[in-house]
Structure formats: C-alpha cells, structure tokens
N, C-alpha and C positions, 0 to 999 in steps of 0.2 A: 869673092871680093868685087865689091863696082867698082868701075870704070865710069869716063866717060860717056866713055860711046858706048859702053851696053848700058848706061843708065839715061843715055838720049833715046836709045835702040826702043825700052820699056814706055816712055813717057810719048813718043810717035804709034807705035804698035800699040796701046791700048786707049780705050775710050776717057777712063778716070783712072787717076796714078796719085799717089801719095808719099813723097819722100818724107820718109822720118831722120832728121840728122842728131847725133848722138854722140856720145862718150863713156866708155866704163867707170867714168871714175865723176859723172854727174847723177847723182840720187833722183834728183827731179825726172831726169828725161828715165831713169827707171821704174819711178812711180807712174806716172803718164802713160805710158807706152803702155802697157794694159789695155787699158780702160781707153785710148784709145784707138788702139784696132779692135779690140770687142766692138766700141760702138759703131765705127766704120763698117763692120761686117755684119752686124745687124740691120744697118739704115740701107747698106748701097751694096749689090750683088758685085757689081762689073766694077770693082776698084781695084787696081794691085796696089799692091804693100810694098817699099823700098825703103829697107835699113840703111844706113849709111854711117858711117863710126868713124866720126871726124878723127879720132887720133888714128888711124891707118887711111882712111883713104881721105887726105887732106884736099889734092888736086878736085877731086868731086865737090867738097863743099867748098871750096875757091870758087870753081868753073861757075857755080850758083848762087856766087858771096853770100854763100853762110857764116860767119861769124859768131853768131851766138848758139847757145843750146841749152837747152831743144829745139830745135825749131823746125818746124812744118811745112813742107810746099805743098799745096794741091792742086796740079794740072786738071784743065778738061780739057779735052780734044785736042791735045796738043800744046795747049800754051798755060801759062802759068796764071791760076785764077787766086790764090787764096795763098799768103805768107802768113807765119805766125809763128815768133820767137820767144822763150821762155816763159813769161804771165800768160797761158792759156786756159780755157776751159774746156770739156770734151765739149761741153752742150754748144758753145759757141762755136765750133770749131763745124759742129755736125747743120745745127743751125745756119749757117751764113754758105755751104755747099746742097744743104738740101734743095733748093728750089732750081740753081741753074742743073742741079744733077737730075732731077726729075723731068726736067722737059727735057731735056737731052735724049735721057733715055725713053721717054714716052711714044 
C-alpha cells in the first residue's frame, strides 16, 4: 500500500517517477495501463512505476489532488513535470517526457 511519505520517499530517491492513479472498477485506466508502462519501459530505463488505487489509498491521491482517473503525474528530478487525466494518449504521454528525459539523463 502507498502512503504518503513512501510515495514522497520514491519520487525524491529517483531520477524519473511516474504515478499511475487508478481504480478497479474504471475499464479505461485498465485498458491504458498496459500499453502504458510497456511504452515507458521501452523509451526510458531509469523510470519507476507507482500504482496508486484511488479507492484504497484516497489520502495519496488527495495529498496530489487527483480527482479524476486515470490520471498520470510524471516527476523529473524531483518535481512534478507532466499531469494528464483521463483523454490520454501513450504516444503523447511518451512524446511530451521524451526530450526533458533525454538530457537529463545524457
């Protein structure tokens, strides 16, 4: 289960982080979610992956005002670079992180 503070802990301790927030009982963020950590783990070695299951751990996606789902944070270096709530695409998603993620890690 996340918390806060080990999902602050994850997002300070690594270079690029990706919270995925979620529900069992939303088809979209089940369909999605695939397709896009596949493509995240193709495009970018040094990402961690963080599930997050809005109906149990509520306080996580409060502390982050998550409200909608699916929806996406992607940190670099610490701060919050990339939101993206339910109309997404992978390619845009992978598109619009590939460049600051590239010189980062360069």
């Amino acid at each position: 289960m996340q918390t806060i503070e080990n999902t602050n802990k994850i997002i300070n301790d690594n270079l690029a982080v990706m919270l995925y927030f979620s529900a069992p009982t939303c088809n979209v963020c089940h369909a999605l979610k695939p397709k896009l950590l596949d493509a995240i783990e193709k495009n970018f070695d040094q990402f961690e992956i963080v599930s997050v299951d809005t109906s149990i751990e509520q306080e996580v996606a409060a502390q982050f005002g998550v409200f909608a789902i699916p929806t996406v944070l992607i940190f670099l270096d610490g701060k919050e670079f990339l939101r993206k709530s339910r109309h997404m695409s992978v390619d845009e998603v992978i598109r619009e992180i590939k460049r600051p993620y590239d010189i980062m890690t360069s």
